[in-house]
VEXDREN-2710 file (C-alpha; in Angstrom, 1 decimal):
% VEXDREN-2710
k/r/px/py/pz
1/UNK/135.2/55.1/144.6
2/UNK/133.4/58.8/144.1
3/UNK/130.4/59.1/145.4
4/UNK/128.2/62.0/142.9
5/UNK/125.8/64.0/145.4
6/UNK/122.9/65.6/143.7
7/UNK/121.3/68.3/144.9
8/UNK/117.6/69.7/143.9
9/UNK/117.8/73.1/142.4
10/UNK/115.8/75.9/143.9
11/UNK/113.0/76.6/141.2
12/UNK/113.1/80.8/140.8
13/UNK/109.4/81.8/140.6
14/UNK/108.9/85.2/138.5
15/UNK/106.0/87.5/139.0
16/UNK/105.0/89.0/135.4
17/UNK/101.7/90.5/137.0
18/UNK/104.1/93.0/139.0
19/UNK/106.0/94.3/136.2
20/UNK/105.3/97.8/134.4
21/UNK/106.5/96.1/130.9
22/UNK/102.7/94.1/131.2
23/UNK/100.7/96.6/133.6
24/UNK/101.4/99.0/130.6
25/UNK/99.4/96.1/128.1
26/UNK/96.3/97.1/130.2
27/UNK/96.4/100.9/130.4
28/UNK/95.2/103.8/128.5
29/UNK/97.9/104.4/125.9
30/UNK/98.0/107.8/124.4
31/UNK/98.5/109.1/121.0
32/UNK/99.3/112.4/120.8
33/UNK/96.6/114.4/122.5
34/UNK/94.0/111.4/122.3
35/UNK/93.1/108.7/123.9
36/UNK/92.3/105.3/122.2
37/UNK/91.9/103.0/125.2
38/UNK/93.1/99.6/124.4
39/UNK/91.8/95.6/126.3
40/UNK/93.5/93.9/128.3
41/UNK/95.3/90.6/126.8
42/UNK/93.2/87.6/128.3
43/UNK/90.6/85.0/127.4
44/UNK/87.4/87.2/128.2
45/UNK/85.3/87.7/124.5
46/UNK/86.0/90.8/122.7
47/UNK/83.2/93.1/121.3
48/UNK/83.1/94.1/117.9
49/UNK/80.4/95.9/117.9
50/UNK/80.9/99.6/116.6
51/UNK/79.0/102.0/119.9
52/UNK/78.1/105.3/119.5
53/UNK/80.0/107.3/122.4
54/UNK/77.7/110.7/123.4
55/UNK/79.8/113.6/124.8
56/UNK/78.5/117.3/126.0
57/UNK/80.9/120.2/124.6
58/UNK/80.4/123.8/125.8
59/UNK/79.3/126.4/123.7
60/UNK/80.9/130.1/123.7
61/UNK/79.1/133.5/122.0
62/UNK/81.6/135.6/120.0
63/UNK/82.7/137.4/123.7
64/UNK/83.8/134.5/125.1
65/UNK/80.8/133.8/127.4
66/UNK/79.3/130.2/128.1
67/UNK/75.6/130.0/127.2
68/UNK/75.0/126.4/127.5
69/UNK/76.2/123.3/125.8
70/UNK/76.1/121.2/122.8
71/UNK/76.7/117.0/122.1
72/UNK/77.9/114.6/120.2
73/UNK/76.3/111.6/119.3
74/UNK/79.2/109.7/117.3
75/UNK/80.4/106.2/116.2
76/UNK/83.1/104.9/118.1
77/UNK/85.3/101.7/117.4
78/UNK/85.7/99.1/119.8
79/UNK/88.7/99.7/122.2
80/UNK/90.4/96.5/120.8
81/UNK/90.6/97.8/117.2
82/UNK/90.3/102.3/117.6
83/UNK/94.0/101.9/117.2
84/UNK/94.5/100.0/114.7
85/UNK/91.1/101.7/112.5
86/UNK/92.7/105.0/113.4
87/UNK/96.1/104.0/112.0
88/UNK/95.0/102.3/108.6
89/UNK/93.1/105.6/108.2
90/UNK/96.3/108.0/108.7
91/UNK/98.5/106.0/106.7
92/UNK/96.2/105.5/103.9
93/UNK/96.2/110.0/103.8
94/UNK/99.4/110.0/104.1
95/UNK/100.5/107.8/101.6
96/UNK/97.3/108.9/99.0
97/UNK/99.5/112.1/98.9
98/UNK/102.7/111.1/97.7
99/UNK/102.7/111.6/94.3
100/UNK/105.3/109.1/93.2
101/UNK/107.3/110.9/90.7
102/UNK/110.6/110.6/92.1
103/UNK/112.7/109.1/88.8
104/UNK/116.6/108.2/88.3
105/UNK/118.0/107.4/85.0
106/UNK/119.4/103.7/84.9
107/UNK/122.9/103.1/82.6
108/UNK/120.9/102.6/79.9
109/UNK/119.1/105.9/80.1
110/UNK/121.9/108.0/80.9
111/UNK/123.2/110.0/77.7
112/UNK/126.7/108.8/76.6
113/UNK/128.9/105.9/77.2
114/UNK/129.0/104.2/73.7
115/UNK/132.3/104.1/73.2
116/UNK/134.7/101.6/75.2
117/UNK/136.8/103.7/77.6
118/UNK/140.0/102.2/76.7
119/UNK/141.0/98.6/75.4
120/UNK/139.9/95.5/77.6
121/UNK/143.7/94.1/78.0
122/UNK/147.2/95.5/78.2
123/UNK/146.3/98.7/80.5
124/UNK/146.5/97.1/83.8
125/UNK/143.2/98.8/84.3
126/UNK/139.8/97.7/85.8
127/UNK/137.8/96.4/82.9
128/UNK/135.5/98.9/81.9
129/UNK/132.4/98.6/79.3
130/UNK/130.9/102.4/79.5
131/UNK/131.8/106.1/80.8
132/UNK/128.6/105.7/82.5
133/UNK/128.8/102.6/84.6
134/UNK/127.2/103.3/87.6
135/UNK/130.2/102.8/89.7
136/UNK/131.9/105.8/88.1
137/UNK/130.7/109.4/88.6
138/UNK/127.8/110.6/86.4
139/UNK/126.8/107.1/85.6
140/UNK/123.5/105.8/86.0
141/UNK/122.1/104.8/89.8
142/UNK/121.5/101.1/90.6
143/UNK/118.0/100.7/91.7
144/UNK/116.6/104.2/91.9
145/UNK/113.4/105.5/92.4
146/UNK/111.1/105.4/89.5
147/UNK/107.7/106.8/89.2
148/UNK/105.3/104.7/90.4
149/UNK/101.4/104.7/92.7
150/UNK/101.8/105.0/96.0
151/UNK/98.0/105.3/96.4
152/UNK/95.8/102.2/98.5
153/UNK/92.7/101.7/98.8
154/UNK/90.7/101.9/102.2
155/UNK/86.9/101.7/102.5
156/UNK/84.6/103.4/102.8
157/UNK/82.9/103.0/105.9
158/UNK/86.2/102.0/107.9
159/UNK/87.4/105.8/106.9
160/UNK/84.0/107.3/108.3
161/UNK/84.5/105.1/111.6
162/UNK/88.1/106.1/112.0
163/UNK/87.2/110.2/111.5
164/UNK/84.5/109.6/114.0
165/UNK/86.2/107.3/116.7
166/UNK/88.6/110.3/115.9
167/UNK/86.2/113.4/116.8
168/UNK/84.3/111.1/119.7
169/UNK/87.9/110.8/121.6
170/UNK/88.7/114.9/120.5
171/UNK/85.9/115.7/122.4
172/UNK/87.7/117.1/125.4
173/UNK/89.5/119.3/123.4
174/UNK/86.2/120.4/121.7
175/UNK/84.0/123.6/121.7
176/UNK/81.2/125.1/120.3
177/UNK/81.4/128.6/118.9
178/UNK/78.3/130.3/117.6
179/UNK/78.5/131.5/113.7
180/UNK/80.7/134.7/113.7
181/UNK/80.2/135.6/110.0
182/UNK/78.9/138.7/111.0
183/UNK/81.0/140.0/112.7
184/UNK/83.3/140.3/109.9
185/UNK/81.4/141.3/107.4
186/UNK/82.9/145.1/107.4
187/UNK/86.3/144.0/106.7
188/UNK/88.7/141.2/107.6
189/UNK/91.3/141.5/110.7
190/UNK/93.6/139.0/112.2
191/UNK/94.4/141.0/115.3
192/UNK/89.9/140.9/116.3
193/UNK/90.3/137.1/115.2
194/UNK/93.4/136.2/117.9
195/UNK/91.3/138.6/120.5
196/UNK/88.6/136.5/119.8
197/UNK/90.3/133.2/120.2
198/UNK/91.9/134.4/123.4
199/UNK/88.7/134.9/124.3
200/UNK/87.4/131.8/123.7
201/UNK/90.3/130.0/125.7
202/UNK/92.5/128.8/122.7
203/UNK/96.4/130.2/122.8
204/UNK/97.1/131.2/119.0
205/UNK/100.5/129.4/119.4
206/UNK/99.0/126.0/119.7
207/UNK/97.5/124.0/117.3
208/UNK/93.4/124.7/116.6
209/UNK/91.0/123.5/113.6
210/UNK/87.8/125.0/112.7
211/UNK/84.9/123.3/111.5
212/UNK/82.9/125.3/109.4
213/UNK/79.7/123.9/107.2
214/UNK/80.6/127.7/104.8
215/UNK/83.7/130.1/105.7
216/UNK/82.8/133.4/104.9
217/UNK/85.5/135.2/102.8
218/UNK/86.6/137.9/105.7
219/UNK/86.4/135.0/107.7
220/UNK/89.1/133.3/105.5
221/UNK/91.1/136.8/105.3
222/UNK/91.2/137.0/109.1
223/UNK/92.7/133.3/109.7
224/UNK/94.8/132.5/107.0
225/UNK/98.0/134.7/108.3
226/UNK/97.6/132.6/111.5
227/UNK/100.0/129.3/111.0
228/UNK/99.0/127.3/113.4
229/UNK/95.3/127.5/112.3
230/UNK/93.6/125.1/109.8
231/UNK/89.9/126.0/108.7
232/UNK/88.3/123.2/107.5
233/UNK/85.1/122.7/105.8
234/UNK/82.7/119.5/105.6
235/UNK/84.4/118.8/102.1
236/UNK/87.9/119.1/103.8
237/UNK/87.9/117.4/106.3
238/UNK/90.3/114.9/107.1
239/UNK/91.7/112.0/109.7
240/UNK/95.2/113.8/109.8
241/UNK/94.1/117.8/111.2
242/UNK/91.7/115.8/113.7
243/UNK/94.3/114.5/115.2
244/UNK/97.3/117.0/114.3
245/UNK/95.3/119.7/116.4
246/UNK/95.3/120.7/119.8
247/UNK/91.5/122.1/120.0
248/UNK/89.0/121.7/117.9
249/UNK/86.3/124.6/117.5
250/UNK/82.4/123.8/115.8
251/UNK/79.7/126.0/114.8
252/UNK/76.6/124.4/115.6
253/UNK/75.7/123.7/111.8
254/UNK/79.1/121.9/112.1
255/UNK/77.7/120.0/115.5
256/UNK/75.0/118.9/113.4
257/UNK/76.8/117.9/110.6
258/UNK/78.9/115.6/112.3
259/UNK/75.8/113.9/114.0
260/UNK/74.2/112.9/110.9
261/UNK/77.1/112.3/108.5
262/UNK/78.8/110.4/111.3
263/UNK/76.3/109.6/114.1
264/UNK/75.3/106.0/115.0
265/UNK/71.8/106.8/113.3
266/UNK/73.7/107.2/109.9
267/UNK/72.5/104.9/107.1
268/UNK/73.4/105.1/103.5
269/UNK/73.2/102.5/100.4
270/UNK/75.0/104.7/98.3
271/UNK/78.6/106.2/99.9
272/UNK/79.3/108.5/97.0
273/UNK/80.2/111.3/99.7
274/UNK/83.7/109.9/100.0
275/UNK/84.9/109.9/96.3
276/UNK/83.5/113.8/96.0
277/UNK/85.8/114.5/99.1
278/UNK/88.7/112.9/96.8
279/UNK/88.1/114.6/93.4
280/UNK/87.7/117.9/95.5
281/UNK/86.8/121.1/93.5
282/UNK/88.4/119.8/90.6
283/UNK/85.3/119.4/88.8
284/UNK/84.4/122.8/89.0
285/UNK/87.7/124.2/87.2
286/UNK/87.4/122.0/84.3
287/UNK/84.4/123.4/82.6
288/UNK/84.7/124.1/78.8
289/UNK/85.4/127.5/77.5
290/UNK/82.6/126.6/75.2
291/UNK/80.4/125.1/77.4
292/UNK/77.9/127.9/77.8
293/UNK/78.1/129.3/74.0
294/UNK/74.7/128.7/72.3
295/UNK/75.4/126.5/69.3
296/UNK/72.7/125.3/66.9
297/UNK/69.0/124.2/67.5
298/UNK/69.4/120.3/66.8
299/UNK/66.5/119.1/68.6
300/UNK/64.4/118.7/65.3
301/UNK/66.9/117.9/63.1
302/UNK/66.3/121.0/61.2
303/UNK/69.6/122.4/61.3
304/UNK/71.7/119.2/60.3
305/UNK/73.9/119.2/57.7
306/UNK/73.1/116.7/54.9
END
């Protein structure tokens, strides 16, 4: 008769604490040029709790000298959520832009086709309805794109913490420029505004956004041959060139801007700042040709017609 031996198996222990895969869950994980630090994963209670992160940015003259330095006293999200604000804030941009007027014709749209090809039977041919089938070659297209609204809807105040928790992490990359208006006011050159960004430490190659609370026109003329500059204005400004840009270069009006439209002190009932930033300067090109013509005196009534 067999006797069956059994033998206890050897229990494998694995060590999860040792591998990268979930030492990389607790580290500083880096989008783009920014850091948005992000919890651990364990039982300890999160804060949700929006903080207001103060950082100290240098401050340059138009030659390039330090003269002292400048902060920023901005709301921040929570590191458990930056990330995720952040993101719902760049894809709602993003996809606010698309216009949505990509169209195909179905076979019902496509001009032709009435007619039967050739008989149903007695060809030894496919069956075939219509010329413009959308198996056959200008026929119509099975599921195409038609024009529809990409556009969602985001609110408010989660877009104003995502811009800031955006600017509070820029701030390493952030300087302070005093207003150089002036020194354009004879006549606009792009070859003094690169020597001046040299001087200032930026390279012209990379990436750099001005904040600006008015651009002067010169100043415009000066920096608009430059590609890889965006000038931005409180009006224009937006999640996407935050964090598209290598530096980032204030004025102090801008410094002080940013402090009180996004600071932690910031309170507001009404937020109607937000739907002027979407309707832009549209508003100001649709005035009447007739607007300003003087018509009739009508406040008394003595001009009506009977």
């Amino acid at each position: 008769m067999a006797t069956l031996f059994t033998q206890t198996p050897t229990t494998a222990s694995l060590s999860f604490i040792s591998s990268s895969i979930f030492l990389s869950q607790s580290s500083t994980i880096q989008t783009h040029k920014f850091k948005f630090p992000i919890l651990p994963l364990n039982n300890s209670p999160k804060s949700l709790s929006v903080t207001c992160k103060l950082a100290s940015v240098p401050v340059f003259s138009f030659s390039g000298e330090r003269i002292g330095e400048s902060t920023l006293d901005l709301k921040a999200a929570p590191p458990a959520t930056a990330r995720a604000v952040v993101h719902r804030a760049v894809v709602t941009d993003l996809q606010n832009k698309r216009r949505g007027t990509a169209s195909t014709l179905t076979r019902g749209e496509v001009r032709g086709g009435g007619r039967k090809p050739y008989p149903q039977k007695k060809t030894g041919r496919a069956r075939r309805g219509s010329n413009r089938t959308p198996l056959r070659r200008g026929g119509g297209v099975i599921f195409g794109p038609k024009p529809r609204d990409w556009s969602i809807k985001i609110n408010r105040k989660e877009k104003r913490l995502a811009i800031s928790t955006a600017m509070a992490s820029a701030a390493v990359n952030t300087i302070v420029v005093e207003d150089f208006g002036t020194e354009f006011e004879d006549k606009p050159r792009t070859k003094d505004f690169i020597a001046a960004m040299k001087r200032w430490g930026l390279d012209p190659k990379e990436k750099a956004m001005f904040l600006m609370t008015e651009v002067p026109k010169n100043v415009l003329l000066s920096s608009r041959n430059i590609g890889t500059l965006k000038m931005l204005t409180p009006r224009t400004l937006n999640l996407y060139d935050i964090l598209n840009a290598d530096k980032l270069v204030l004025t102090p009006a801008a410094v002080d801007y940013l402090n009180e439209r996004y600071g932690i002190n910031y309170q507001s009932d009404d937020d109607d700042d937000d739907v002027e930033e979407e309707e832009g300067e549209e508003e100001d090109e649709n005035v009447m040709d007739g607007d300003d013509d003087e018509g009739p005196n009508t406040e008394d009534g003595a001009d009506l017609v009977n």
